[in-house]
N, C-alpha and C positions, 0 to 999 in steps of 0.2 A: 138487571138490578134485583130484582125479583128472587132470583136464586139464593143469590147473598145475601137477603134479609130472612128469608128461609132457612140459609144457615146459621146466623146468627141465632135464629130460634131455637139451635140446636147446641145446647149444649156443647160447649169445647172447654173442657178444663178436665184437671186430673179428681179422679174420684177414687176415694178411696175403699170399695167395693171387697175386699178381704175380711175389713173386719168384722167381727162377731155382729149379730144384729142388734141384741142386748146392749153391746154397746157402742151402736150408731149413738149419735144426739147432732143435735144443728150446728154446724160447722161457719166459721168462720170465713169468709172467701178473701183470698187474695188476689184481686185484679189487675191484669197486666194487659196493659195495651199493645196492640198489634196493628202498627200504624204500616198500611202495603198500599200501592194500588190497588185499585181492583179491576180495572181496564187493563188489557193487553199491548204490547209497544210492539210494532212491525219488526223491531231490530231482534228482539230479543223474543217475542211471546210472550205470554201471561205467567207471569213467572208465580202471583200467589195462587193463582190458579193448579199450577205443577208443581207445585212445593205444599199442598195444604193435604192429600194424602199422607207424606213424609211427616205430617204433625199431628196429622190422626193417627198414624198408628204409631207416635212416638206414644202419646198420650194413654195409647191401648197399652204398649208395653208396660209406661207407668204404672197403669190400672195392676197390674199383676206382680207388682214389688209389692214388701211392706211399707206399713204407711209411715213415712217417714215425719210428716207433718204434723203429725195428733189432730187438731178439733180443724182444722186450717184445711183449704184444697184452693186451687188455681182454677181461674176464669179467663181466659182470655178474654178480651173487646177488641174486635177488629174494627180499624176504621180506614177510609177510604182517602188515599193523600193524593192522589189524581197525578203524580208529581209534579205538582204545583207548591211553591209556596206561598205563598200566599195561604190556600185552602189546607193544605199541611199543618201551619199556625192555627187559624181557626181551629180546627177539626183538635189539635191538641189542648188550646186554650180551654175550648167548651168541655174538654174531659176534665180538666185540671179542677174547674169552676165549679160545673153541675155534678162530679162526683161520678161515680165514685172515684175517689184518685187510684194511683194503679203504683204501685210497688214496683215498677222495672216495665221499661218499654222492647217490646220483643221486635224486632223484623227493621224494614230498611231498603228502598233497595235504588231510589236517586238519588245520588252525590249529593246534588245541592241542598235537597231536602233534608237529608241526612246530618250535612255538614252544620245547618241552619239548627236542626232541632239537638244538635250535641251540643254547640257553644253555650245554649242557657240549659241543660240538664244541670248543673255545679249548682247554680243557686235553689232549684226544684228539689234538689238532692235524690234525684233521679237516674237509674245506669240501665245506659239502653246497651242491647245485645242484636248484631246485625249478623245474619249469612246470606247474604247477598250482595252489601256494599263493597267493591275491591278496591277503591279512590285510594291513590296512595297521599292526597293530602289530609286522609283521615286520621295517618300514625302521628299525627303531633300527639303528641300526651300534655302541652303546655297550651294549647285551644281545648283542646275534646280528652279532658282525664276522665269522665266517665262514660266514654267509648269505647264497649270491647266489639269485637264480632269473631266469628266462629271459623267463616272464609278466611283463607288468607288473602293479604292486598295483592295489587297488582305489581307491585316493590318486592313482595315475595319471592317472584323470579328470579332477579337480579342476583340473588345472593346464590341460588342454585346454579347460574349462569357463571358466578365469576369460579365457581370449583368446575363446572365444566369445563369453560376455556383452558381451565388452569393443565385440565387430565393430556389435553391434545397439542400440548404447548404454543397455543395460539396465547401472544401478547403484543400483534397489534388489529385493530377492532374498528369498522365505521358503522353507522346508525344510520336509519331512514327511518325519519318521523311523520306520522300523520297530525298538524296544528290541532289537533284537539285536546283540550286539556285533562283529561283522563290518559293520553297518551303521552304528554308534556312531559306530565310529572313523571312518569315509569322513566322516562329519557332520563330526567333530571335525577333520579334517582341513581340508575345507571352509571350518570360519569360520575359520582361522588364513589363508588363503588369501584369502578376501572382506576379510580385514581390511588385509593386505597391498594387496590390489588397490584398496581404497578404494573398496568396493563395499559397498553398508550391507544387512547382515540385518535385515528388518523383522518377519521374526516366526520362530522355527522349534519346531516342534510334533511332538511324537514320542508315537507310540501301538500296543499291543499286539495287540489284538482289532477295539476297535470304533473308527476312520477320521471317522466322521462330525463329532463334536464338534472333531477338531483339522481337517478342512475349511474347518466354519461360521468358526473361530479366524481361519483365514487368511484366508476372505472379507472378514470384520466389519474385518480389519487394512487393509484394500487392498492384499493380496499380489497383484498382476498374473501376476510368474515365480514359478515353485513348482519347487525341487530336490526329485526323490522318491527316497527310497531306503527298498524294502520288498520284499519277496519276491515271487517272480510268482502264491502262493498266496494271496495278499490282497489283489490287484490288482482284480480284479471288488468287492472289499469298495468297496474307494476312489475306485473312478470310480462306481459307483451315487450312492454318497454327491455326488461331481462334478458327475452328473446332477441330481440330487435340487436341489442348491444350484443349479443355473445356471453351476457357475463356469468352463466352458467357452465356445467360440465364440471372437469376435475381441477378445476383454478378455483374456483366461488364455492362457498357455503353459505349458505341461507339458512337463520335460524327465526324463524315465523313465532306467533301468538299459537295461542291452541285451537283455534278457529279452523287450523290445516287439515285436522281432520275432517270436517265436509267436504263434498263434493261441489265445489265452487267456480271451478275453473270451468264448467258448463256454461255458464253463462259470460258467454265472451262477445255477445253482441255488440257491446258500447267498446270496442276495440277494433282493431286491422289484423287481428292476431284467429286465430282457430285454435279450436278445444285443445288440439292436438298439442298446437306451439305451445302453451300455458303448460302441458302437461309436459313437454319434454324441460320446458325451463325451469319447474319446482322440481323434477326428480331427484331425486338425493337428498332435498332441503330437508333442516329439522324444526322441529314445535318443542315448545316451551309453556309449560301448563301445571297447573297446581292439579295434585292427585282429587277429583271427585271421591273416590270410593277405593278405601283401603285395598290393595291386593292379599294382603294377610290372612291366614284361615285361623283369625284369632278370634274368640269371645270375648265380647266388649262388657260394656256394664249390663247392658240388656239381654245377654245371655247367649248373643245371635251373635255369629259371623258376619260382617260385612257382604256376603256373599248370598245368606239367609236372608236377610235385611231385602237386599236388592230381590230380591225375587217374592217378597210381602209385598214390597212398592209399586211393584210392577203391576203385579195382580190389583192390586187396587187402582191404581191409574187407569188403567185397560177396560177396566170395569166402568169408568166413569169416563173415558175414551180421549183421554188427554195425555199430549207428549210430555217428553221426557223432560226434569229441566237438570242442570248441571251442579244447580244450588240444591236439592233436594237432602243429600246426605245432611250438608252443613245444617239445615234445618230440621233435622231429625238429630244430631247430635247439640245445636241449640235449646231444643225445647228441654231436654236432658239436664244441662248445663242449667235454666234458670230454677228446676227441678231440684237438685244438689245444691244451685246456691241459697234459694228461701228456704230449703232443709238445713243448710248449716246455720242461717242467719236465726231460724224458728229455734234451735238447738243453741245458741247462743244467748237469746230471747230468755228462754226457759233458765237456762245455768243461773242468771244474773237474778232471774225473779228466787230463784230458791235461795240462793245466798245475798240475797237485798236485806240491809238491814229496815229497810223502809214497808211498812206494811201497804201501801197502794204505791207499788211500783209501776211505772211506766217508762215508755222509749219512747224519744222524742226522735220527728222525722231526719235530724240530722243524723243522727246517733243510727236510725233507722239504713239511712243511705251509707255512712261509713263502712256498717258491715255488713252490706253486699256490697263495696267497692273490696273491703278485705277478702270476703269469700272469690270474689271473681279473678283474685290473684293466686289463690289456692287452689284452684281450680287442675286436675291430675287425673284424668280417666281415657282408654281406650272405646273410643266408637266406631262408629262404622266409616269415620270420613282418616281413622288413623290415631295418631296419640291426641289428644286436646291438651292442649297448655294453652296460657297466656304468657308473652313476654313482653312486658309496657304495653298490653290492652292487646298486641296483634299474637294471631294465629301460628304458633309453631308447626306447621305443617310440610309433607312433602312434596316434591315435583318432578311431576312425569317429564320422559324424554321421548320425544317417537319421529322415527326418519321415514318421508314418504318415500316408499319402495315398492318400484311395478304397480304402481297406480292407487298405492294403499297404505295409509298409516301404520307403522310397525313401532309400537314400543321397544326401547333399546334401551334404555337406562333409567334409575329413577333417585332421586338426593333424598335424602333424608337428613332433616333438618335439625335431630337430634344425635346423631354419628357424626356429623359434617364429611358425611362420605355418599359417593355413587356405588348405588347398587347395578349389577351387573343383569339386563334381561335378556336379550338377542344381541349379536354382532352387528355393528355398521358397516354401513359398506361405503368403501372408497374408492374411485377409480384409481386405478394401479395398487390398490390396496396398502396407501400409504394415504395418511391424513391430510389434507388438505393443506397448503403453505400458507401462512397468516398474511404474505408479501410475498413480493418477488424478489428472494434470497439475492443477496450481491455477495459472492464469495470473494475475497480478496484473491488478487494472484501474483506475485511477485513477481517483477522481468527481473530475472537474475539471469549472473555470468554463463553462459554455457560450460560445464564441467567438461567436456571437450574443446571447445574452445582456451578454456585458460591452460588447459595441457599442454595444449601447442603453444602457447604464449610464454606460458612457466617455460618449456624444452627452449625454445628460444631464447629466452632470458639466460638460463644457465648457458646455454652457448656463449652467448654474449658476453656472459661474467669468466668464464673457462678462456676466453679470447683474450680479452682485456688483460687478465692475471698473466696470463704467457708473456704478451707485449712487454708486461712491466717485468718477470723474469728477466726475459732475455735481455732486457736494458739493463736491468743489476748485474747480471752477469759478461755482458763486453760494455759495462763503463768505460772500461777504459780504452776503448776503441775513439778514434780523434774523430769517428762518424757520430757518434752518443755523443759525447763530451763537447762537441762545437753544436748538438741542436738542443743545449739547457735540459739534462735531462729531468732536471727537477721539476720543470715546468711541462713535459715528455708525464712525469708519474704525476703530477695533479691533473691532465688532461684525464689520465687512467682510472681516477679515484673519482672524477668527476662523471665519469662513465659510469664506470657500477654503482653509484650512490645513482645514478637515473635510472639504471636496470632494476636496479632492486623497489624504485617504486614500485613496479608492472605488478610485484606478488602483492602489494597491499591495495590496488586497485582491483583486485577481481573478487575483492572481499564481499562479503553483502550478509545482512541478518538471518540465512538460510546456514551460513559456516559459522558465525560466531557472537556472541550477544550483542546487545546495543553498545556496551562499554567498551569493548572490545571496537568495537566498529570505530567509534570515535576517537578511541585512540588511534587506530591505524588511520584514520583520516589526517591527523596529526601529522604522525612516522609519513605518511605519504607525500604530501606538501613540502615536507623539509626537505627528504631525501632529494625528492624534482627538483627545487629552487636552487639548494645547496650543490647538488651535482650537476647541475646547468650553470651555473656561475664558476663552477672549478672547473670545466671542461670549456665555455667558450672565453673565459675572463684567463684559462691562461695561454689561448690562442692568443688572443685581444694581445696580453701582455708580449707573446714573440713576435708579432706582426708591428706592433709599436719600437719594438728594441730594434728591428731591421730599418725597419723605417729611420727612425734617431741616427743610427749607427750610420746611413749612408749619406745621412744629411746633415749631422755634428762634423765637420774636419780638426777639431782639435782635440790633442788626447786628453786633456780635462774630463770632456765632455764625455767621451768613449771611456774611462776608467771608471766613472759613477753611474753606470746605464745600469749594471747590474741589480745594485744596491735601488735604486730607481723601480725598476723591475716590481723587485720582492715588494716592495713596497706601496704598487699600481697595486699588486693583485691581493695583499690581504686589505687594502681598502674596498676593494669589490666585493672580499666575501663577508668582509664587513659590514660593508651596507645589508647585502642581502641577509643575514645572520641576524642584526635588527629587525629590518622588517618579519623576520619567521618569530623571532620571538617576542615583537607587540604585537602578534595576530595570535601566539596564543596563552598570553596574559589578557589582553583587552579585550578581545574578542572571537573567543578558542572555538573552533568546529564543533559544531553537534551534528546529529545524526536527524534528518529530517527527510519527510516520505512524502514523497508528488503523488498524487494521484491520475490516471489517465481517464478517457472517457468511456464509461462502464460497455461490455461490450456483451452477446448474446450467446448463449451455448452453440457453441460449435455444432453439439450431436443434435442440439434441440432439445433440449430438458430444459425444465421449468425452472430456472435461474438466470442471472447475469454472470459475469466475470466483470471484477474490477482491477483494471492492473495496478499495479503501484512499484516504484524503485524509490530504493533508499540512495539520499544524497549526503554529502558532507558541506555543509553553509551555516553561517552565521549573521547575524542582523546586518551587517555594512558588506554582504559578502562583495556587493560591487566596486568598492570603495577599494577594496582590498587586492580584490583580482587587475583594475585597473594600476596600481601602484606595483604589480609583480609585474603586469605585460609592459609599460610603461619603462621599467628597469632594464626590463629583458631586450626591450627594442633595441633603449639605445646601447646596450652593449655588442646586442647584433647586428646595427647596421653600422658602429662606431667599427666594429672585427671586421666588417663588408668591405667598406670605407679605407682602410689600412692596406687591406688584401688588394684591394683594387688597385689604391697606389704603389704598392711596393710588386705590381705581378711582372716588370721589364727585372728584379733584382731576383736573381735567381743563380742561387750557386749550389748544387745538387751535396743534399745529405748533409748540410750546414744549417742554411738559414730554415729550413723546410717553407721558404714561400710558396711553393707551387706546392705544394701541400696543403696547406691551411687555406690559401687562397680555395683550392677546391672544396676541402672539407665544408666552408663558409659559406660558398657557392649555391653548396645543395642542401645542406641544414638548414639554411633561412628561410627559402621557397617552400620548402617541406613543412619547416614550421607551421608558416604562415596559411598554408593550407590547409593543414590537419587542424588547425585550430578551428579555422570558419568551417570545418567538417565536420570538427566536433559539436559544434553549437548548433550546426542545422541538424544532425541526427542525433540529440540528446535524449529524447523520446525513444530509441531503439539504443538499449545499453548493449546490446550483443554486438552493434555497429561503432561504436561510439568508443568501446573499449578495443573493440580494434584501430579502431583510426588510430587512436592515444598512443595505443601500443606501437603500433607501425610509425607511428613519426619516432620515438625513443629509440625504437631498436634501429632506424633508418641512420638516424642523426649520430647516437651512438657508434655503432657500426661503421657507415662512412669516414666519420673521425680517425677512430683509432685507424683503420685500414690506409687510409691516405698518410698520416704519416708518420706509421712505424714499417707499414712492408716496406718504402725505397728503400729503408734502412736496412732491414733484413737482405734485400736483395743485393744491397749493394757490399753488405757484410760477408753473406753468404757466397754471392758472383763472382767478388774483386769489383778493382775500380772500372772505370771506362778510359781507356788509354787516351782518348783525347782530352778529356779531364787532367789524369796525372800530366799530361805534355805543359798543364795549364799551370800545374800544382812543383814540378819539379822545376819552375826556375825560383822557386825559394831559398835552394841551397846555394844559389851562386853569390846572392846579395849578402848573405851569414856574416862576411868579415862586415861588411858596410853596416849592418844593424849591430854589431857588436861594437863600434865606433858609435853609434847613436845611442846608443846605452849610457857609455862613456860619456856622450856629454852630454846626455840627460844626469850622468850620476854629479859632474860637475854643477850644472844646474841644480839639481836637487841641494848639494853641498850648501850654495849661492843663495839658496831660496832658505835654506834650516838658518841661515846665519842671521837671514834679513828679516825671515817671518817664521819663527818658532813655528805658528798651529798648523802652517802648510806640511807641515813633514808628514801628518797621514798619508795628505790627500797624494804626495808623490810615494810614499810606499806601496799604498796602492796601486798607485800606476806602475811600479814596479815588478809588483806581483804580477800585476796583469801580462805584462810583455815578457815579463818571464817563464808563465803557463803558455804562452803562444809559443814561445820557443821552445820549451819542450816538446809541443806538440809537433810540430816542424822537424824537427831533428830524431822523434819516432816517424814519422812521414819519410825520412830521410833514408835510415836503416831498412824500412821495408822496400822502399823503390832501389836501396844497393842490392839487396837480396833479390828482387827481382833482375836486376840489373845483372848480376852473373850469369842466371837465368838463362839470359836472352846471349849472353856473351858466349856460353857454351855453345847455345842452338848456333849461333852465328859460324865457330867454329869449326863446326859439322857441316854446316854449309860452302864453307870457306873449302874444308874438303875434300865433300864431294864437286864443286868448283874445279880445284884441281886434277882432280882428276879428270873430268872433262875437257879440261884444256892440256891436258898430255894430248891427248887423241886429236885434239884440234891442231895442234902441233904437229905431229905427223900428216894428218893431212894439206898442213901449209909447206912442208917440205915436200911433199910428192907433187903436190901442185906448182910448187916453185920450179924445180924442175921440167916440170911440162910448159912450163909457161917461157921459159928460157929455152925449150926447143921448138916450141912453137913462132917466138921471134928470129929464132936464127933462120927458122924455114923461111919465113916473110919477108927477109933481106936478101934471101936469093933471088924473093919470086916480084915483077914489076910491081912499079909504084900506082898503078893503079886497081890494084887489087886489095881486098878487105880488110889486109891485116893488118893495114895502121891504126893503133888505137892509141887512147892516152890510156896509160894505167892507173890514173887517176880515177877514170869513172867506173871502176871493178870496184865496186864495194866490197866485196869479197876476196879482195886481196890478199896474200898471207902478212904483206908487212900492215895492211890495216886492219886484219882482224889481231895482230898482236898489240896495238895501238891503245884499239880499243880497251880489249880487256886490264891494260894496264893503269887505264885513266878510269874507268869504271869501277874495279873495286874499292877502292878507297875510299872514293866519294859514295857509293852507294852504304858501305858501312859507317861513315859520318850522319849519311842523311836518315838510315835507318833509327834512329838511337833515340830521337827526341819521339816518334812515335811509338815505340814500344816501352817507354820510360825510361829514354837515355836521356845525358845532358844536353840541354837547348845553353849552345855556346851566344845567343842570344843577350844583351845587356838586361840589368832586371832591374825594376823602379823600385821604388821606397813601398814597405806593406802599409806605412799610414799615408800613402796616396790613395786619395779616391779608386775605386778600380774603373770611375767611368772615366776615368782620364787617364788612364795605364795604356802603354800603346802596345800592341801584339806585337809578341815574339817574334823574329827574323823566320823566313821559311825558304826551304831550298828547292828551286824546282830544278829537279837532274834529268833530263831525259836518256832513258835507257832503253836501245836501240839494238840489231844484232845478232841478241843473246839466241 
C-alpha cells in the first residue's frame, strides 16, 4: 500500500506545460475519479497496476499538445474498490461528500461493482468511462445511460462472428457454455444474433465442472461448429473430453475465446489426457477476440502510430518490471477520450458565458453532466486501440481472428466494424482444403426407373401393342370367315383395346420427377390408373361376357332365350365398364392423385465422404388412397374369379374356333395367379422401384400377352392350316338336315304369323329370332360350298387312285389266269395219283385264290370309296338331329368299320 500512496503524491493530471510562463496563473482543477483495485486477482493479474504506465504516458502525450482547457487541467483520484461493493459504495460516497466532487469517473474493472456504481451515476449526473469492463449486461442504455467504456463488450464478438459464419457458409451452430454469468450473457447474446442471422442453433449445452457429457450431447446432435465460451481454467477439462470423443480433425471447428493464444494446454494434470492429446485436439481451432492494438501504421490524435505507442509502453513497463495487460491500449486511448470530452464541454462552458445575456453566469451540475453525456456521443478520433466511436455508449471496435496452427496462434482474418467486412491476413487451413461442413450433409437421391431398364420395357410394350394391332387387323380383315364371325368378333376387338389401354400404362409408369415436372407427373398418374382399370375391364369383362354367353347358350333350350343373349351380352359389358368408368372418375374429382415423396432411411457414402445419401421415390396417392385401392381390387376380384368361375364350368363345352372356351378358360387360368402374385410382389418390394416396376410390368405384359395369344392364334391357325377333318366329319352333317330346318322355319314363320295376330309387341322379339337363324344359315351353307370345293378335291384324288387301282388289277388278272391254269393241271395230276397223297385240298382255304382274289376286289372298292368320304369331308349318310338340340344330347354319327384285307 505504501507505493500507491506514494503515487498518489505524485502528481497524475494533465498540465499544461507549453504555455508561456507570463502567462501561467492558478488553474482551476478538474477532478476525476479513478475508482480500480489496487490488489492483483490470480485470474487476471493486477490489471491497474499494467494499465497505469499506458496513463502516464497518455497524460505525457497530453502534456505536449496545446492547451486545450485554458485556466482548467485534470487530476485524477485514485481510489481503491477492492472489488467489493460494499467498500466500492463507501470509497465513492466519501468522495461525493468530503469533496472534491469529480467531474466523470474514469476506470472500472468488476462487473458487479461497475454495474452497482452506473445505476445511480443519472441522478449524480455523473458519466463514468471504463476500459476494462466487457459485461455484456452493461450495454443496456435503459439501466446504465451514463455508461461508456472504451473496450468493447464481450457481445462484441458475436456480431464479428455472425459475418464470419456467414463467409464459410456455416448455418447451423452449437454452444458450450461455461454457468458463469459473464459467460451467460455472451451465450445469451449470441442466440438473439443466430436468430437475427438465420442461422440455426442445433444444440447449446452449458456446464459447471464436468465438459464431457455436454461434449457426447453435441456429438450425438451432429454439431459440426461449436461456439465455446469457458474459462481458460477448464479448457484442458474440455478438449481431453474433445479427444476422448474424436470430435476433432476435419469434421469439427472449434472457435474458442482469445485466451487460445496462451500456452495452456500444459497444464493437463487435473485430466487422463497428456499435453500431447490437448494439443492434437485444439489443432485447427479458431479465437475470437477484440483487436487490443490497431495493426494500422496510422497516426492517431497523439501523433504516434499504434506501433510507436506499443514500444513507449513497453519501455516503460519493463522499467517498472510489470507484465503486459490487454486492457492497456483502451486505457491509453480512454484517458484521451475524457481529455477531448472536458475540452469540448470547457469550449462549450465558455461559448455560452460570452453570449449569456446574464452578467454572473453559471452551469448547473445537471446542465454540467448533459454535456459530457452530449460530447461522449461526439466522440470521433483514431487511437492507438483503432477508430474510437460510441454507439449507444459501446465500443465500435474490431476483431481479430486467429487459427491455432502447428502449435501456434496465427492471425487469419480481422472484422471491422465500421466496413462490416473481413479483412484478409493469412490463409486457413482446412483439411482437404475445403471448409469444414456445418452438419452432415444428407444429399437427396432419387431411386428412379432404370433408363435401361424401361428400354427394355418401352421395346416390349411396343411389341405388345405391334401384336395386339395385327390380331385385330387380321380379324377385320377375314370377318367374314364363319371362324371370326361365330367367336363375337366384337367382343375378340374390346379384348384388343383392352390390351393396349393396359400396355400403354407401362410408358406412364417409368415416369418419375428426374423426366418431367411435378404437374406432369400428376397427370400422368392420372392417364396411368385409367388406362390399367379401363383396359383390364375391357379385356377381362369381355372374356367374362363370352364365357357367360356359352354358358347361357348351353343351358337356355329355348330359342327365346338364345335369340336375346346377344343383346344381353352388350349390355353385361358396358355395365362393367360402366361401373369401372364411375369409380376412375369420383377418384379424380373427389380425391385426384398428387405427386408425393417417401423417404428411405438415410444411408452412408459409398466411397466414404463426409455425407449421407437420402433416398426418396416419388409416388402417386391421395388422402383415402386405401379406400380407393380397395374398391379397384374389390371390383377386379370379383370379375376375376366371377371369369374363373364360368371358365371352369363351361371347360367339358368345347367346340374348336367357335365358342373359344378352351381359350379363355386358359387365358383366365394364368392371368389370375399371375395377378395375384405380382400384386403381393409388388407390395413387398415397394421400396426397390427398379423391382417393383418390373414385377408391374411383367404381370401386364404376362396377362396381356397370354390373352390375346390363346385366342386369336387357334384362330389363325386354323384359318391359315384348314380345318381338322375330324372336325368337318362333325360339321358336314349340317347339310343333310337343310330341308328339315327349312320346314322349321316354316312353322316358326306360321307361329310367328299366330303370335303378330294374338300379340302385336311379340313381332320384334320373333324377328329377331328370325334374323338370327337366318345368319346361322348363311353361315352353313358358306360351310357348305367350301367342304363341296373340297369335296371335288378329294373326288379327283380318289380318281387317280381308282386308276392306278386298275391298273394294278390288270396284272393281278393275269396272274389269276396263269395261276388258274396251273392249278387245273395240278388237280388233273392229283386224280391220277392215289388217294392218299397230298393233293387233296379244299379250295376254299387258298386265300389266294384267282376266283377270291376277284371277290374281293369287287366288294372292296365300293365300299372303301363310301367309307372314305365322311373322313375327308365327304357326306356322312348318317340321320342328323335338330341344331336347336342340345349337342350334349345329339347322338354320334353312324360309323363304318370295313376291314380291308389282301390288298
Amino acid at each position: 500500500m505504501e507505493y500507491w500512496w506514494n503515487l498518489l503524491n505524485v502528481l497524475v493530471f494533465w498540465e499544461l506545460t507549453q504555455m508561456p510562463s507570463s502567462y501561467c496563473l492558478v488553474r482551476q482543477k478538474l477532478p476525476v475519479l479513478w475508482i480500480m483495485p489496487l490488489s492483483g486477482d490470480p485470474g487476471r493479474g493486477n490489471i491497474t497496476e499494467e494499465v497505469l504506465p499506458a496513463v502516464e504516458l497518455a497524460l505525457h502525450h497530453l502534456s505536449e499538445q496545446p492547451s486545450p482547457l485554458g485556466n482548467y487541467e485534470l487530476q485524477f483520484h485514485l481510489t481503491d474498490s477492492e472489488c467489493d461493493n460494499g467498500k466500492a459504495l463507501k470509497a465513492f460516497f466519501e468522495t461525493i461528500f468530503n469533496g472534491p466532487k469529480p467531474v466523470m469517473i474514469f476506470g472500472g474493472v468488476c462487473s458487479s461493482v461497475t454495474s452497482i456504481l452506473a445505476q445511480s451515476l443519472e441522478s449524480w449526473n455523473l458519466v463514468q468511462l471504463s476500459f476494462a469492463v466487457t459485461a455484456s449486461s452493461l450495454a443496456n442504455k435503459r439501466r446504465f445511460p451514463n455508461f461508456f467504456r472504451t473496450v468493447p463488450s464481450d457481445s462484441a464478438v458475436n456480431v464479428a462472428l455472425m459475418r464470419f459464419l456467414r463467409q464459410y457458409g456455416w448455418s447451423r451452430v452449437g454452444t458450450l457454455t461455461q454457468r458463469e454469468p459473464r459467460f451467460t450473457e455472451v451465450q445469451g447474446d449470441l442466440r438473439r444474433h443466430l436468430e437475427v442471422a438465420n442461422i440455426q442453433l442445433a444444440e447449446a449445452e452449458s456446464f459447471s465442472e464436468a465438459p464431457c457429457d455436454c461434449v457426447k450431447k453435441l456429438k450425438d446432435n451432429d454439431v459440426r461448429i461449436v461456439i465455446a465460451h469457458f474459462d481458460v481454467s477448464l479448457a484442458a477439462k474440455v478438449f481431453c473430453c474433445v479427444y476422448n470423443l474424436s470430435m476433432y480433425g476435419q469434421k469439427y471447428q472449434w472457435i474458442l475465446p482469445g485466451w487460445t493464444q496462451a500456452i495452456w494446454w500444459t497444464n493437463a494434470d487435473s485430466t487422463n489426457c497428456t499435453a500431447n492429446n490437448i494439443q492434437t485436439a485444439i489443432e485447427g481451432s479458431i479465437s475470437a477476440d477484440i483487436e487490443t492494438l490497431s495493426t494500422r501504421n496510422i497516426r492517431g490524435i497523439s501523433g504516434r502510430t499504434p506501433q510507436e505507442y506499443e514500444e513507449e509502453y513497453n519501455e516503460r513497463r519493463q522499467l517498472k518490471r510489470l507484465g503486459p495487460s490487454k486492457f492497456h491500449g483502451f486505457a491509453y486511448d480512454g484517458t484521451w477520450v475524457v481529455a477531448k470530452v472536458l475540452t469540448r464541454v470547457m469550449e462549450t462552458v465558455r461559448y455560452r458565458e460570452r453570449y449569456s445575456i446574464y452578467h454572473n453566469f453559471t452551469v448547473t451540475e445537471q446542465e454540467v453532466g448533459q454535456m459530457i453525456l452530449e460530447a461522449m456521443d461526439k466522440i470521433n478520433f483514431f487511437g492507438v486501440t483503432g477508430h474510437v466511436m460510441f454507439q449507444k455508449g459501446e465500443r465500435m471496435a474490431n476483431v481479430k481472428f486467429a487459427q491455432y496452427q502447428d502449435g501456434r496462434a496465427v492471425d487469419i482474418e480481422q472484422y471491422s466494424a465500421f466496413s462490416d467486412e473481413l479483412e484478409f491476413i493469412s490463409p486457413i487451413q482446412f483439411q482437404r482444403d475445403k471448409p469444414t461442413k456445418d452438419r452432415t450433409h444428407v444429399y437427396p437421391h432419387r431411386k428412379r426407373i432404370s433408363i435401361f431398364l424401361y428400354g427394355i420395357v418401352a421395346f416390349l410394350t411396343f411389341l405388345g401393342i405391334f401384336t395386339a394391332c395385327s390380331f385385330l387387323v387380321f380379324s377385320v380383315k377375314h370377318r367374314n370367315h364363319w371362324a371370326i364371325t361365330k367367336s363375337r368378333p366384337f367382343m375378340n376387338s374390346l379384348i384388343i383395346v383392352g390390351a393396349v389401354l393396359s400396355y400403354s400404362s407401362i410408358f406412364f409408369m417409368g415416369l418419375d420427377g428426374s423426366y418431367v415436372s411435378d404437374k406432369v407427373f400428376e397427370v400422368s398418374c392420372s392417364v396411368q390408373i385409367s388406362c390399367l382399370s379401363i383396359g383390364c375391364t375391357a379385356a377381362f369383362g369381355a372374356m367374362f361376357v363370352k364365357t357367360w354367353t356359352i354358358h347361357s347358350s348351353f343351358k337356355n333350350q329355348s330359342i327365346e332365350k338364345t335369340a336375346t343373349k346377344n343383346y344381353g351380352s352388350v349390355l353385361l359389358l358396358v355395365f362393367l365398364l360402366l361401373i369401372d368408368l364411375s369409380l376412375v372418375i369420383c377418384l379424380q374429382i373427389l380425391d385426384p392423385l398428387r405427386r408425393t415423396v417417401k423417404e428411405y432411411p438415410v444411408e452412408a457414402d459409398p466411397n466414404g465422404q463426409d455425407f449421407f445419401i437420402q433416398p426418396f421415390s416419388e409416388r402417386c396417392e391421395n388422402t383415402y388412397m386405401g379406400f380407393w385401392m380397395a374398391a379397384f381390387y374389390v371390383y377386379k376380384g370379383i370379375l376375376l374369379l366371377s371369369t374363373c368361375f364360368l371358365a371352369w364350368v363351361t371347360r367339358q363345352m368345347n367346340i374348336p374356333a367357335v365358342n373359344d372356351s378352351r381359350s379363355i378358360r386358359f387365358s383366365v387360368f394364368v392371368s389370375v395367379p399371375v395377378i395375384l402374385i405380382g400384386t403381393c410382389a409388388s407390395m413387398l418390394w415397394q421400396d426397390q422401384p427398379n423391382v417393383q416396376f418390373c414385377i408391374v410390368t411383367l404381370v401386364i405384359i404376362t396377362c396381356c400377352c397370354s390373352t390375346l395369344c390363346m385366342v386369336f392364334i387357334p384362330k389363325i391357325i386354323f384359318i391359315r392350316m384348314g380345318p381338322d377333318p375330324a372336325f368337318l366329319s362333325r360339321r358336314f352333317h349340317l347339310i343333310e338336315w337343310h330341308s328339315e330346318f327349312e320346314k322349321k322355319i316354316g312353322q316358326d314363320n306360321n307361329e310367328r304369323n299366330i303370335m303378330e295376330q294374338n300379340n302385336p309387341g311379340a313381332s320384334g322379339c320373333v324377328t329377331d329370332m328370325t334374323q338370327n337363324i337366318s345368319s346361322r344359315l348363311d353361315i352353313l351353307l358358306s360351310e357348305n360350298l367350301h367342304l363341296k370345293r373340297n369335296n371335288k378335291e378329294l373326288d379327283s384324288e380318289l380318281e387317280n387312285l381308282t386308276r392306278q387301282l386298275n391298273d394294278l388289277s390288270s396284272h393281278v388278272i393275269e396272274n389269276v389266269i396263269v395261276r388258274s391254269f396251273v392249278h387245273k393241271a395240278v388237280k388233273e395230276k392229283c386224280r391220277t395219283l392215289p388217294e392218299s397223297s397230298h393233293c387233296k385240298r379244299n379250295p376254299l382255304e387258298d386265300i389266294n385264290s384267282p376266283e377270291l382274289i376277284h371277290r374281293r376286289l369287287s366288294l372292296q372298292l365300293p365300299i372303301l370309296h363310301h367309307a372314305y368320304l365322311p373322313s375327308i369331308g365327304g357326306v356322312d349318310s348318317s340321320p342328323l338331329n335338330s341344331p336347336f338340340e342340345s349337342p350334349q344330347h345329339t347322338p354320334m354319327p353312324r360309323t363304318y368299320g370295313v376291314l380291308v384285307t389282301g390288298l
